[in-house]
mmCIF entry with sequence, helices, sheets and N, C-alpha, C, O atoms, coordinates in Angstrom:
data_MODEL
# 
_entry.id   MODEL 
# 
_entity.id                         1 
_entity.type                       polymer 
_entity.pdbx_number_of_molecules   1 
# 
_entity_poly.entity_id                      1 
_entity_poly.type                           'polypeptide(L)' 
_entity_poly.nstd_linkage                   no 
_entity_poly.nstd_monomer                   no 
_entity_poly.pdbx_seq_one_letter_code       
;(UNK)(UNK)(UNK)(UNK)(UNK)(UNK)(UNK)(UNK)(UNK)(UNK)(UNK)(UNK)(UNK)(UNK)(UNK)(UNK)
(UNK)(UNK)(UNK)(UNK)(UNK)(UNK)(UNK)(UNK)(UNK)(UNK)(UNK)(UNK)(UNK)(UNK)(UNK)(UNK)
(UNK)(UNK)(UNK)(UNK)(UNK)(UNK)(UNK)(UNK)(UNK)(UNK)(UNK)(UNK)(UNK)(UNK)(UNK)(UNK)
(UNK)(UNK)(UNK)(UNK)(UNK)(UNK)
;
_entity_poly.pdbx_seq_one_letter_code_can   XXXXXXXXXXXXXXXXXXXXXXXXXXXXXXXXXXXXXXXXXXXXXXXXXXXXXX 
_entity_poly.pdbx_strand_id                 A 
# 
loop_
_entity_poly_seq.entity_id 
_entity_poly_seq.num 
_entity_poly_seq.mon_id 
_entity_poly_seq.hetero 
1 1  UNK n 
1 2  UNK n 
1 3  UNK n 
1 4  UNK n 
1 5  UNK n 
1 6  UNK n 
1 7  UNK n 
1 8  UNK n 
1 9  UNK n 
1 10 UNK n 
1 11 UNK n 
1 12 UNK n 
1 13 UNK n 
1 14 UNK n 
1 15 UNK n 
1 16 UNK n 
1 17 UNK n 
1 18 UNK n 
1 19 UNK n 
1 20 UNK n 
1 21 UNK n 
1 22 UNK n 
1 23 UNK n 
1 24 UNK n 
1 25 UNK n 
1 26 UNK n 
1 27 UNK n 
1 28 UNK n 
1 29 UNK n 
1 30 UNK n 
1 31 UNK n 
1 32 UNK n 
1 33 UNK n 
1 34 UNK n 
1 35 UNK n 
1 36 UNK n 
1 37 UNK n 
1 38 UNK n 
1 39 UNK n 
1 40 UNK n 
1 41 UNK n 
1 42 UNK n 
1 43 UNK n 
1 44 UNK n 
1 45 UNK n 
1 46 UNK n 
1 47 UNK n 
1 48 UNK n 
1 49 UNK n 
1 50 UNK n 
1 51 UNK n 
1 52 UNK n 
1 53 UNK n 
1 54 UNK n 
# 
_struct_asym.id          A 
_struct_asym.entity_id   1 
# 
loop_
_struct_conf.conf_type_id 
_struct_conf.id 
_struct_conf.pdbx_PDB_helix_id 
_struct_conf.beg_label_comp_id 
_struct_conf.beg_label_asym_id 
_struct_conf.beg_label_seq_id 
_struct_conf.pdbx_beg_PDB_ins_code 
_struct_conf.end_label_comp_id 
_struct_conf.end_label_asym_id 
_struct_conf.end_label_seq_id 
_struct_conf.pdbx_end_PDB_ins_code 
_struct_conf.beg_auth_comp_id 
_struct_conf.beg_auth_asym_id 
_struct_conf.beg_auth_seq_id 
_struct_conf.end_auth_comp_id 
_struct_conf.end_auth_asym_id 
_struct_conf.end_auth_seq_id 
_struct_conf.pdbx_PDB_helix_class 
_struct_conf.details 
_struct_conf.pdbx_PDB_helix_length 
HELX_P HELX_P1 AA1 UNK A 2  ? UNK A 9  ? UNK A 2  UNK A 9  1 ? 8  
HELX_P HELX_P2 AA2 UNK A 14 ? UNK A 21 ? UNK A 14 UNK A 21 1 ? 8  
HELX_P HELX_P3 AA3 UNK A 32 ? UNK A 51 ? UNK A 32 UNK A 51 1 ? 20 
# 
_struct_conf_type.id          HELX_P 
_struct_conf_type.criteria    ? 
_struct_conf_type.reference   ? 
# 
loop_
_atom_site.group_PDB 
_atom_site.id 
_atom_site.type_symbol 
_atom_site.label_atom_id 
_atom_site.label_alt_id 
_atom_site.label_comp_id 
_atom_site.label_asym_id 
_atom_site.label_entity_id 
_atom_site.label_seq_id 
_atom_site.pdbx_PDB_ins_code 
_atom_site.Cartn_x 
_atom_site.Cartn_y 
_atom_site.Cartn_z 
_atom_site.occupancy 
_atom_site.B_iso_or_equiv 
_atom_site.pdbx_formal_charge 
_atom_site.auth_seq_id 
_atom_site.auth_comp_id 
_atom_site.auth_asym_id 
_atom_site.auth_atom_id 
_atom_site.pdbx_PDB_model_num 
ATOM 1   N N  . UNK A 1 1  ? -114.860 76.791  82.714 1.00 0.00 ? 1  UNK A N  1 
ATOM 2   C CA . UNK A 1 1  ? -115.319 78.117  82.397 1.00 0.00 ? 1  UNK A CA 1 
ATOM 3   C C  . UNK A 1 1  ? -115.265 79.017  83.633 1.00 0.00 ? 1  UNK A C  1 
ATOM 4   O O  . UNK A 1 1  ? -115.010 80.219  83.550 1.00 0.00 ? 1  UNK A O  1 
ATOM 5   N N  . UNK A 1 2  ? -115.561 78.273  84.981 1.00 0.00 ? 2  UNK A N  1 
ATOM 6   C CA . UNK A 1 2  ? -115.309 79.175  85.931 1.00 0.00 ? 2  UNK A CA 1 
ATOM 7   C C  . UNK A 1 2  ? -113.943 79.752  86.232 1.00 0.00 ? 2  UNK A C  1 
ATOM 8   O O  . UNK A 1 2  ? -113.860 80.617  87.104 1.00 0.00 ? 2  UNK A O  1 
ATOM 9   N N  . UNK A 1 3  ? -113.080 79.426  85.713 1.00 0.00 ? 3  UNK A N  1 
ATOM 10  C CA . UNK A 1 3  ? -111.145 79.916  86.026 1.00 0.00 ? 3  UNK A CA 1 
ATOM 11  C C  . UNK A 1 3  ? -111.346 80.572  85.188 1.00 0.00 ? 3  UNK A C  1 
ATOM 12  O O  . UNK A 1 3  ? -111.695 81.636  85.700 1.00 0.00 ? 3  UNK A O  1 
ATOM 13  N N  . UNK A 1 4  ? -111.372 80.710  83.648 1.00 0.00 ? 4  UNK A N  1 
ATOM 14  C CA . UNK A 1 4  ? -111.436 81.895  82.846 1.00 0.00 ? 4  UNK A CA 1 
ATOM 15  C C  . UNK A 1 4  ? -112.342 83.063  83.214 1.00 0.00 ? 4  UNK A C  1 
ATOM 16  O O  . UNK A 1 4  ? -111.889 84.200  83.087 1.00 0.00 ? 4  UNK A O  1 
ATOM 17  N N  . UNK A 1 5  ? -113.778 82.852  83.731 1.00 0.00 ? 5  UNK A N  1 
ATOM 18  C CA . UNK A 1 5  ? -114.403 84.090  83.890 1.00 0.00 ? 5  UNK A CA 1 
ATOM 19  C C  . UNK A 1 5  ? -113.781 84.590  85.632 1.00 0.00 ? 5  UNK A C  1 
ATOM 20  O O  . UNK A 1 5  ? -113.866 85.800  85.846 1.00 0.00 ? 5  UNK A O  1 
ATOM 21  N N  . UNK A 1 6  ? -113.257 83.811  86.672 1.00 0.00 ? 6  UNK A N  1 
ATOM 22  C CA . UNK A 1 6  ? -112.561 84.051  87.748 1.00 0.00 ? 6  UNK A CA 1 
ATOM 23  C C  . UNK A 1 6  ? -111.157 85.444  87.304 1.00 0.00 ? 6  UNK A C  1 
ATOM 24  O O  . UNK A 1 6  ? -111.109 86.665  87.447 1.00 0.00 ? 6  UNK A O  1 
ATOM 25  N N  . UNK A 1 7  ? -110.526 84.743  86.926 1.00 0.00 ? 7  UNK A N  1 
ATOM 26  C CA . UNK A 1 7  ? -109.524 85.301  85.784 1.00 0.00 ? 7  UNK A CA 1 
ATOM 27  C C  . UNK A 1 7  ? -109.394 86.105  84.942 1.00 0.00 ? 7  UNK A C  1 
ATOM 28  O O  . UNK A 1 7  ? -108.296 86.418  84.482 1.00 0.00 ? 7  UNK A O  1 
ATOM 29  N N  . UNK A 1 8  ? -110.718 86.694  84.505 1.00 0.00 ? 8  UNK A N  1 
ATOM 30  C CA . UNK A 1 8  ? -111.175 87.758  83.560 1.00 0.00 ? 8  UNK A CA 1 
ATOM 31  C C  . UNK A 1 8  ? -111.705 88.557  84.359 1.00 0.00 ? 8  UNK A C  1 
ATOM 32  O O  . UNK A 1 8  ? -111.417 89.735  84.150 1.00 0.00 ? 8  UNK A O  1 
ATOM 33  N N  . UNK A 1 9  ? -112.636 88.274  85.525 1.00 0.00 ? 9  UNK A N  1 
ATOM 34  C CA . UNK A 1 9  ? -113.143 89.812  86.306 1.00 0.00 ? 9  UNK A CA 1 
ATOM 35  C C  . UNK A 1 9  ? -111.828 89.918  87.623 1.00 0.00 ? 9  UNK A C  1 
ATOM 36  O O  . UNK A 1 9  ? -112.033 90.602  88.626 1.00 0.00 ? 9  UNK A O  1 
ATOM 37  N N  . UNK A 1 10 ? -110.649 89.226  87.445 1.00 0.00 ? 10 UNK A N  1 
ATOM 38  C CA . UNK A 1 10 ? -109.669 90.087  88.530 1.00 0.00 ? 10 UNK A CA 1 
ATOM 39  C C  . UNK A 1 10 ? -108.853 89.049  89.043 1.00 0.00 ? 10 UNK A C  1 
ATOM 40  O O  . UNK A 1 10 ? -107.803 89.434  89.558 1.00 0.00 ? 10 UNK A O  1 
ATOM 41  N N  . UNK A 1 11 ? -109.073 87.813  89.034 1.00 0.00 ? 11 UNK A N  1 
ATOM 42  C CA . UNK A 1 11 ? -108.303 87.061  89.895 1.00 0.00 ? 11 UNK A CA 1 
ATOM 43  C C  . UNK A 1 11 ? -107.043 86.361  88.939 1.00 0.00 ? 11 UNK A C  1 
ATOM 44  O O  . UNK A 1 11 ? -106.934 85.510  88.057 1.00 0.00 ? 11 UNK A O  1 
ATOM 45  N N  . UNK A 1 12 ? -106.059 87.426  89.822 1.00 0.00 ? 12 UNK A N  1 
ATOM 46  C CA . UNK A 1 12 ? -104.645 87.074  88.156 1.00 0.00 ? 12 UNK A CA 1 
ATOM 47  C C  . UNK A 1 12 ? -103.647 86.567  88.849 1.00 0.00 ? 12 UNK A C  1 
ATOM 48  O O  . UNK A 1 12 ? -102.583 86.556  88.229 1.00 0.00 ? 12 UNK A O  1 
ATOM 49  N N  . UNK A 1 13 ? -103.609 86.017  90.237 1.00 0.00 ? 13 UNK A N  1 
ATOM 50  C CA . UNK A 1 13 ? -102.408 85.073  91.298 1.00 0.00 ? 13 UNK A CA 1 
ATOM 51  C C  . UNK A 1 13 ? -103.682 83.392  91.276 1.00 0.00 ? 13 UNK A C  1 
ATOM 52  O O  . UNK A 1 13 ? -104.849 83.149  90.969 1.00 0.00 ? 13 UNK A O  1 
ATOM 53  N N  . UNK A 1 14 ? -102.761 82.826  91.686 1.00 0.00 ? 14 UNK A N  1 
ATOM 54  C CA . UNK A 1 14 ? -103.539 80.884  91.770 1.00 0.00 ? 14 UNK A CA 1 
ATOM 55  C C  . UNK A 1 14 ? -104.142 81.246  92.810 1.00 0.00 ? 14 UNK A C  1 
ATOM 56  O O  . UNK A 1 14 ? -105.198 80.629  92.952 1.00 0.00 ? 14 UNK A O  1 
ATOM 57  N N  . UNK A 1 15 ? -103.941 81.938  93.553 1.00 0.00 ? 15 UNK A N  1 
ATOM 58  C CA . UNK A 1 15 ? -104.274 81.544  95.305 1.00 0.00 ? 15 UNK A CA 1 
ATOM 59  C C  . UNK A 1 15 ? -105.708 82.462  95.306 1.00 0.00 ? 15 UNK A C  1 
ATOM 60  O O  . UNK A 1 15 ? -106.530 82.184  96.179 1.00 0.00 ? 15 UNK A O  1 
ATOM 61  N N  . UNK A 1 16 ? -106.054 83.666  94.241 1.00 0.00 ? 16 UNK A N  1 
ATOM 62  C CA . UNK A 1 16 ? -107.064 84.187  93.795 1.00 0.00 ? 16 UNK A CA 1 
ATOM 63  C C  . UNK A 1 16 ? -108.258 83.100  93.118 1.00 0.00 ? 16 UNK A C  1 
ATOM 64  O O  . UNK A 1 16 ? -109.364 82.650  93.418 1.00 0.00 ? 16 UNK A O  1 
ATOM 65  N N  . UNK A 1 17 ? -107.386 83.019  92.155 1.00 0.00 ? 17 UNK A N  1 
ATOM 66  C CA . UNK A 1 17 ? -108.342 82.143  91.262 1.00 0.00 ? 17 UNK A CA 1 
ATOM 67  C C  . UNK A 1 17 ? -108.829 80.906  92.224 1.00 0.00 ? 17 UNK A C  1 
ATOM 68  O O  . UNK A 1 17 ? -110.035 80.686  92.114 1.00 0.00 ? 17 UNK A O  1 
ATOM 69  N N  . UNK A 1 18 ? -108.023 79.918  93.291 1.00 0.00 ? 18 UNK A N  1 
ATOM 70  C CA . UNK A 1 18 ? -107.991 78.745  94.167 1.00 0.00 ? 18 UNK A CA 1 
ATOM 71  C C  . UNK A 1 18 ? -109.638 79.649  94.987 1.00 0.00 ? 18 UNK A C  1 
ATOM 72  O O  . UNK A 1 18 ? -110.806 79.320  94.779 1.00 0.00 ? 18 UNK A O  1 
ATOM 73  N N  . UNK A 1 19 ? -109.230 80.584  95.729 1.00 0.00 ? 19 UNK A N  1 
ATOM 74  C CA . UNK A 1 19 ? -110.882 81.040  96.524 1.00 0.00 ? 19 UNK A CA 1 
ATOM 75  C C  . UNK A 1 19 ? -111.859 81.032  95.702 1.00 0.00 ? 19 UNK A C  1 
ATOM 76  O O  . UNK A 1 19 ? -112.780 80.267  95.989 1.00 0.00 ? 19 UNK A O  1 
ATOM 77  N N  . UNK A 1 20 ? -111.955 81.666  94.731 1.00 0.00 ? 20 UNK A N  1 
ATOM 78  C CA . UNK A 1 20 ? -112.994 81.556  93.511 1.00 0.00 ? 20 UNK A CA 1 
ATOM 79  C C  . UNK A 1 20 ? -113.596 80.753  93.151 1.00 0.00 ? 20 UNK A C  1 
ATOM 80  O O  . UNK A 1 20 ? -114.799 80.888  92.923 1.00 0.00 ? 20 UNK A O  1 
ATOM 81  N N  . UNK A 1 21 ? -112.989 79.728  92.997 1.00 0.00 ? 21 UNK A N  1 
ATOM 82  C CA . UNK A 1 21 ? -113.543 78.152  92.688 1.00 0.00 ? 21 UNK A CA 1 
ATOM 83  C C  . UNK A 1 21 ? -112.740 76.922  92.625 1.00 0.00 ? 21 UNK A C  1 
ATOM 84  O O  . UNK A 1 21 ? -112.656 75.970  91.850 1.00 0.00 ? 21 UNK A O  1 
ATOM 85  N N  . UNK A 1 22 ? -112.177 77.291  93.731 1.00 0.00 ? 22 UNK A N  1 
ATOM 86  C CA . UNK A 1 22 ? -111.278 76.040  94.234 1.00 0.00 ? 22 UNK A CA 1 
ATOM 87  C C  . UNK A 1 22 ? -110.898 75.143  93.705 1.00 0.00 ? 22 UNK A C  1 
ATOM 88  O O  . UNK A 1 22 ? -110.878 73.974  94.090 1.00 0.00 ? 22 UNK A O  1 
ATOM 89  N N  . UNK A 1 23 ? -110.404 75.778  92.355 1.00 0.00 ? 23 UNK A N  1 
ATOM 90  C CA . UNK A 1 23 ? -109.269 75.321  91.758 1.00 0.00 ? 23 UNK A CA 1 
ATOM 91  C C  . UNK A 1 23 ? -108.332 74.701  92.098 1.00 0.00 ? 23 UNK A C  1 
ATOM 92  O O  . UNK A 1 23 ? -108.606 74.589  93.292 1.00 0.00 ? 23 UNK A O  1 
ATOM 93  N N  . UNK A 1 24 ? -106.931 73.933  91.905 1.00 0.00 ? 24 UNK A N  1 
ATOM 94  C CA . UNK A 1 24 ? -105.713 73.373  92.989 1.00 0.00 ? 24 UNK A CA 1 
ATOM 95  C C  . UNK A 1 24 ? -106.149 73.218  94.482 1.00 0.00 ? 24 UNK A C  1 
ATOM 96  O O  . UNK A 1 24 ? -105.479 73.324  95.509 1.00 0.00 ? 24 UNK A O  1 
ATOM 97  N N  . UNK A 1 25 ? -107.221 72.989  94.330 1.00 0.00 ? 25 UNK A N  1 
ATOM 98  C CA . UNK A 1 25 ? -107.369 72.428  96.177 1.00 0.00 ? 25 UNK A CA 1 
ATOM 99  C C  . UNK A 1 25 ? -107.538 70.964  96.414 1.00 0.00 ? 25 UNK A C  1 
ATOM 100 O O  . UNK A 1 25 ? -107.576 70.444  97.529 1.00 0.00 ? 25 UNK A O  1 
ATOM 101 N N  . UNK A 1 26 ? -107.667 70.135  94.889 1.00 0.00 ? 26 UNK A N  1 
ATOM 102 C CA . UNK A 1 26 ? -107.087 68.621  94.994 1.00 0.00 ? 26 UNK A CA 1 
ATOM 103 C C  . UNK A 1 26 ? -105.580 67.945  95.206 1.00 0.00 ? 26 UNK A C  1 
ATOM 104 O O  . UNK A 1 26 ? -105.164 67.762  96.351 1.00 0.00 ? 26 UNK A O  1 
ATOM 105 N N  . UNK A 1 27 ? -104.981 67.672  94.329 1.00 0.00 ? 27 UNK A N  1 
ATOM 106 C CA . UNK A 1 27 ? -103.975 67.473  94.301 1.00 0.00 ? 27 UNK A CA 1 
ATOM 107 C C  . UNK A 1 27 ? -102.682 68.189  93.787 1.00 0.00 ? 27 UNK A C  1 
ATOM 108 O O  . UNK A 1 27 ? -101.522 67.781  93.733 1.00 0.00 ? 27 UNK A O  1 
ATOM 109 N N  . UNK A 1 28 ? -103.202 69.302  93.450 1.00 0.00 ? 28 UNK A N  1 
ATOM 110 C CA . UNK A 1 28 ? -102.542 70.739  92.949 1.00 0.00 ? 28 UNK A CA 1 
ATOM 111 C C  . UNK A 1 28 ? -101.931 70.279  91.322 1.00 0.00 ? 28 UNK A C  1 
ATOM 112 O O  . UNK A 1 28 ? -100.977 70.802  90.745 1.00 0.00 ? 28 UNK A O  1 
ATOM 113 N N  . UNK A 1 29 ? -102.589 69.427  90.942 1.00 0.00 ? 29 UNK A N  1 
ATOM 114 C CA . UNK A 1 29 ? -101.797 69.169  89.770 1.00 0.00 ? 29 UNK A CA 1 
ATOM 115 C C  . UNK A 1 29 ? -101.909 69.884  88.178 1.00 0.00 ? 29 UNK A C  1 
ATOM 116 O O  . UNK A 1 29 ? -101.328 69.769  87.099 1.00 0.00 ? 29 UNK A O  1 
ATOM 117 N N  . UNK A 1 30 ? -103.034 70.685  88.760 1.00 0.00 ? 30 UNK A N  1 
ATOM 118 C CA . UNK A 1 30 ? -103.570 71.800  87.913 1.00 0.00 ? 30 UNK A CA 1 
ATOM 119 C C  . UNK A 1 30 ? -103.100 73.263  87.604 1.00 0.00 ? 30 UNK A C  1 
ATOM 120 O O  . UNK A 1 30 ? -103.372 73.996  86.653 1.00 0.00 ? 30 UNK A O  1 
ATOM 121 N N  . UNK A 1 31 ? -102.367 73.446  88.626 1.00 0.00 ? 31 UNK A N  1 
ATOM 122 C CA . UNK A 1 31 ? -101.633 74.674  89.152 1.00 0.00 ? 31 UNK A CA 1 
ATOM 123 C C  . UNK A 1 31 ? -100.692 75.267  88.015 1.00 0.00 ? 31 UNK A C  1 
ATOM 124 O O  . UNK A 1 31 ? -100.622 76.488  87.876 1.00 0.00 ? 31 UNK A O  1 
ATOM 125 N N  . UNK A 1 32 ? -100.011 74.451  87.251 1.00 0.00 ? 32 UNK A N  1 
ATOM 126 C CA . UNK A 1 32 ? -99.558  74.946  86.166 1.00 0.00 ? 32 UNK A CA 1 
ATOM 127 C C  . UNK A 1 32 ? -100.384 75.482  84.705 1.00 0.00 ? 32 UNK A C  1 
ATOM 128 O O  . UNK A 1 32 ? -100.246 76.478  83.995 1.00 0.00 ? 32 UNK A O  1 
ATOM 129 N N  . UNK A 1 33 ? -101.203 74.412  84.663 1.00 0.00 ? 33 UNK A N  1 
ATOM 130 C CA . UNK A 1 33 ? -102.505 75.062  84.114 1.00 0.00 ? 33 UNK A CA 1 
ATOM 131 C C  . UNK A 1 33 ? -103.432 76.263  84.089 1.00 0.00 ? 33 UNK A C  1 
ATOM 132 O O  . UNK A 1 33 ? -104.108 76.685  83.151 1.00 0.00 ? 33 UNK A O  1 
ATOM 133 N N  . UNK A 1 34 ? -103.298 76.775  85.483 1.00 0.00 ? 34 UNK A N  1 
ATOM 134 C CA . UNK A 1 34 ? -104.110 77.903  86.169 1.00 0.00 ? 34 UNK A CA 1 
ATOM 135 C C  . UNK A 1 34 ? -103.259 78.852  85.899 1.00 0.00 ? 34 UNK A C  1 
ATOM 136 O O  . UNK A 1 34 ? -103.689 79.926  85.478 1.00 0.00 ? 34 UNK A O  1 
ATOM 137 N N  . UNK A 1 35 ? -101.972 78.660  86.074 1.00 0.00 ? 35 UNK A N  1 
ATOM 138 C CA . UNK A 1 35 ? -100.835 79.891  85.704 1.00 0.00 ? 35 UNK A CA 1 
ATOM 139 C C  . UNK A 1 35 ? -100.559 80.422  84.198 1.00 0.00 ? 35 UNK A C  1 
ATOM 140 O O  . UNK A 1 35 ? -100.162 81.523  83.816 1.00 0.00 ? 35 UNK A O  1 
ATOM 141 N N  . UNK A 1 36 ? -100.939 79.158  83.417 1.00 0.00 ? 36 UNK A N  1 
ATOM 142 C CA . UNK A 1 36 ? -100.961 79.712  81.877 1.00 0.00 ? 36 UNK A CA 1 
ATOM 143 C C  . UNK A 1 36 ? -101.619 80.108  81.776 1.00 0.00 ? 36 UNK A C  1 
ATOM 144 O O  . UNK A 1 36 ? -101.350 81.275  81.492 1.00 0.00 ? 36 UNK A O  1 
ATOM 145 N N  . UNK A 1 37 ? -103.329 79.802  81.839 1.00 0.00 ? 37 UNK A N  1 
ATOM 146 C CA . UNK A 1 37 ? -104.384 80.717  81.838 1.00 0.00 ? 37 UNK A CA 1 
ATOM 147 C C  . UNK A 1 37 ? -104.227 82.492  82.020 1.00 0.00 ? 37 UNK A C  1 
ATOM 148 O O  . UNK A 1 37 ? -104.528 83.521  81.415 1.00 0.00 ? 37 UNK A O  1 
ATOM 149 N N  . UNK A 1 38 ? -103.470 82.000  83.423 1.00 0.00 ? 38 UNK A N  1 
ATOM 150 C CA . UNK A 1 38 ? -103.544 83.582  84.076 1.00 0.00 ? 38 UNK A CA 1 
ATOM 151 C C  . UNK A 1 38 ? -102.292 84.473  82.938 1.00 0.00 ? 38 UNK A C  1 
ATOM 152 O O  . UNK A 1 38 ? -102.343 85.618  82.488 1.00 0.00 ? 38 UNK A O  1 
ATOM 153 N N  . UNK A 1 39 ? -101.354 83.504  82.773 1.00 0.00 ? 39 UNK A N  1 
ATOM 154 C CA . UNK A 1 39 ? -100.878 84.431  81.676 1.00 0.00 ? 39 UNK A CA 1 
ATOM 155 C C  . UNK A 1 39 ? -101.530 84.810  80.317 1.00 0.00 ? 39 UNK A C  1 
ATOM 156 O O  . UNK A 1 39 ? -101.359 85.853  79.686 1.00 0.00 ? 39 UNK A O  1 
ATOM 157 N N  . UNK A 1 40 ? -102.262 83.818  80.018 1.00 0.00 ? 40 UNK A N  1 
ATOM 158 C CA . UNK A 1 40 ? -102.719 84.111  78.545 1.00 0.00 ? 40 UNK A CA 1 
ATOM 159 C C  . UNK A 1 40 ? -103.477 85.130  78.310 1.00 0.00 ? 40 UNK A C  1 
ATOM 160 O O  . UNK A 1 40 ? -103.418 85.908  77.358 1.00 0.00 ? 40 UNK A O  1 
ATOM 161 N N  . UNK A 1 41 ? -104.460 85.117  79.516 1.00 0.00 ? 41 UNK A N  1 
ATOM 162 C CA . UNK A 1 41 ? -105.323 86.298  79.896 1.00 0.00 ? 41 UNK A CA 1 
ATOM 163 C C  . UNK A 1 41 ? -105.274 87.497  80.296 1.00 0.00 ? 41 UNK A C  1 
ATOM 164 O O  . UNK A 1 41 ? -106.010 88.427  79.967 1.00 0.00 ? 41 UNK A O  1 
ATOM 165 N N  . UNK A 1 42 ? -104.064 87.492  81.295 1.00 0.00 ? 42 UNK A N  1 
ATOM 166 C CA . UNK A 1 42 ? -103.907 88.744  81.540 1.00 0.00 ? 42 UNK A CA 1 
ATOM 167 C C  . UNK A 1 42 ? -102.919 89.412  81.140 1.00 0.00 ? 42 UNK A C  1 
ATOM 168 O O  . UNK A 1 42 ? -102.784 90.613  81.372 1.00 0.00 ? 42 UNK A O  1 
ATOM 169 N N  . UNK A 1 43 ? -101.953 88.568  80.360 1.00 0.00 ? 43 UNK A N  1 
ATOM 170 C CA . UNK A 1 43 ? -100.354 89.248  80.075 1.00 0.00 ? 43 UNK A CA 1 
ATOM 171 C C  . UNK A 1 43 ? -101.138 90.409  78.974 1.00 0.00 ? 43 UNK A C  1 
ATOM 172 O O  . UNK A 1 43 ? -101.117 91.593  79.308 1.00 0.00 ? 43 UNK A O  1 
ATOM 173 N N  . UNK A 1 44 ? -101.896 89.961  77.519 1.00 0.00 ? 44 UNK A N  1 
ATOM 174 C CA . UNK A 1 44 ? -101.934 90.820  76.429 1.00 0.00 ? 44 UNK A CA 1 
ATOM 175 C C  . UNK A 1 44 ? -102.758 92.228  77.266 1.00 0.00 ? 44 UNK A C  1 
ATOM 176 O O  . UNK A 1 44 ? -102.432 93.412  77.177 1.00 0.00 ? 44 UNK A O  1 
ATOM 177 N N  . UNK A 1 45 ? -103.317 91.937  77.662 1.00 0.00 ? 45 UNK A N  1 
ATOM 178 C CA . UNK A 1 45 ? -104.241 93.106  78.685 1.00 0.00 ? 45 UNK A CA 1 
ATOM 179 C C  . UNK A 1 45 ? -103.057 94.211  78.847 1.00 0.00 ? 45 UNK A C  1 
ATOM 180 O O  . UNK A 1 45 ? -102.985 95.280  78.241 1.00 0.00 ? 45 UNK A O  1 
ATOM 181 N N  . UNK A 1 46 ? -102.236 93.745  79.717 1.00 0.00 ? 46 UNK A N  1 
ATOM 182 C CA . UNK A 1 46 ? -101.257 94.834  80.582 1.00 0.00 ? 46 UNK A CA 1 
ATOM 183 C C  . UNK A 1 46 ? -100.571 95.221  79.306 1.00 0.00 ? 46 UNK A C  1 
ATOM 184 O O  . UNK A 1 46 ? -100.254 96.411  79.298 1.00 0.00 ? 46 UNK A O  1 
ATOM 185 N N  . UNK A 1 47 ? -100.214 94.470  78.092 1.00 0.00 ? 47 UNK A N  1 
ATOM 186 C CA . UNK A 1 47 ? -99.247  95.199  77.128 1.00 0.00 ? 47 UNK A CA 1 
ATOM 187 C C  . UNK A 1 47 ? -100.209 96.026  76.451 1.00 0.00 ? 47 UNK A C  1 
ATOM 188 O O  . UNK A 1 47 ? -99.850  97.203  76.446 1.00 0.00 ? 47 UNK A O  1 
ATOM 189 N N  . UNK A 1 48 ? -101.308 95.818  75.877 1.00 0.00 ? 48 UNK A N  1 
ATOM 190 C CA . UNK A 1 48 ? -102.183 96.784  75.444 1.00 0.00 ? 48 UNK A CA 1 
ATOM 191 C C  . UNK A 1 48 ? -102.111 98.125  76.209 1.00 0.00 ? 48 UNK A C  1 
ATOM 192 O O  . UNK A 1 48 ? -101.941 99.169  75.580 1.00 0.00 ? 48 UNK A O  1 
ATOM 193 N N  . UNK A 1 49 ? -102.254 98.117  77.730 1.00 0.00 ? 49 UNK A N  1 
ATOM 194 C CA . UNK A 1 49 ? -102.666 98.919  78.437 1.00 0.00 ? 49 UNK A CA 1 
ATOM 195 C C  . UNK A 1 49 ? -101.250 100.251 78.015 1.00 0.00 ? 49 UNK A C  1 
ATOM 196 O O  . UNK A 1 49 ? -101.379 101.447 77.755 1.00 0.00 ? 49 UNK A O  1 
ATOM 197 N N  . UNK A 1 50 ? -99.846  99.295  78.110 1.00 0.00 ? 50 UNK A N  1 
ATOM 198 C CA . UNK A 1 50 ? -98.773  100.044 77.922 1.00 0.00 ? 50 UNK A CA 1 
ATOM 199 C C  . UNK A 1 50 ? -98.324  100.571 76.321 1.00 0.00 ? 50 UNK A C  1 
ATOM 200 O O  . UNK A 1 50 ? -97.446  101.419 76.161 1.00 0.00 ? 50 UNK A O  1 
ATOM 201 N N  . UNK A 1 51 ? -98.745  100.208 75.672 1.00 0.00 ? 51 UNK A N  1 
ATOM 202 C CA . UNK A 1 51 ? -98.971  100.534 74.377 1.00 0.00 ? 51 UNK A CA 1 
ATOM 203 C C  . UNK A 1 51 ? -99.628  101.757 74.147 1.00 0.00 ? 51 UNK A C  1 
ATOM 204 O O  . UNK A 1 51 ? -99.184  102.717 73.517 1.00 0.00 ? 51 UNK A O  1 
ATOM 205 N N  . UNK A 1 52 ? -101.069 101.616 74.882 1.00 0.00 ? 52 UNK A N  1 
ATOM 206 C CA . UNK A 1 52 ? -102.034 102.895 74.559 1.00 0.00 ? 52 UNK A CA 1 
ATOM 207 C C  . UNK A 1 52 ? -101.130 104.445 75.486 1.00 0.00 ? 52 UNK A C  1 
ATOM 208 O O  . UNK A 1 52 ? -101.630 105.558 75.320 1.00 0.00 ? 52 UNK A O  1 
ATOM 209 N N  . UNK A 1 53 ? -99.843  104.298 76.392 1.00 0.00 ? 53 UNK A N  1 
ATOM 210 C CA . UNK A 1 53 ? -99.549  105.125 77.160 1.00 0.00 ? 53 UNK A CA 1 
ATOM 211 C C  . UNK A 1 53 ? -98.539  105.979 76.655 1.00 0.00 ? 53 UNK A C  1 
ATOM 212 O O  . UNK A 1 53 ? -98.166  107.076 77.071 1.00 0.00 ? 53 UNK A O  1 
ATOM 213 N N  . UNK A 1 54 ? -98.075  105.159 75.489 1.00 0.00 ? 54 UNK A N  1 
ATOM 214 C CA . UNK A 1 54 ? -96.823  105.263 74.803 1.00 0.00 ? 54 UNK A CA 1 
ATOM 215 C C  . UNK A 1 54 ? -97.460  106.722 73.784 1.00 0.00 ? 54 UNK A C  1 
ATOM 216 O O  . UNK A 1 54 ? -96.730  107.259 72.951 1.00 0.00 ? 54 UNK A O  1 
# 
């Protein structure tokens, strides 16, 4: 729960989310994990955002 709410108030790179709560600072084997997140979360955001501009 801490990578999603990391991830939701701003941290949208690994190396963000990694300071936050040191995420991938084991064996990094999570890192792909952390990157879907960050897409899942933040991709619909930015298309909304470009939608409403249109």
């Amino acid at each position: 729960m801490d990578i999603i709410n990391a991830i939701v108030n701003g941290a949208v790179t690994v190396e963000a989310v990694k300071k936050q709560t040191y995420a991938t600072m084991g064996s990094g084997c999570c890192i792909q994990q952390v990157e879907r997140l960050i897409e899942c979360l933040c991709i619909p955001a930015q298309q909304k955002r470009r939608n409403k501009s249109r």
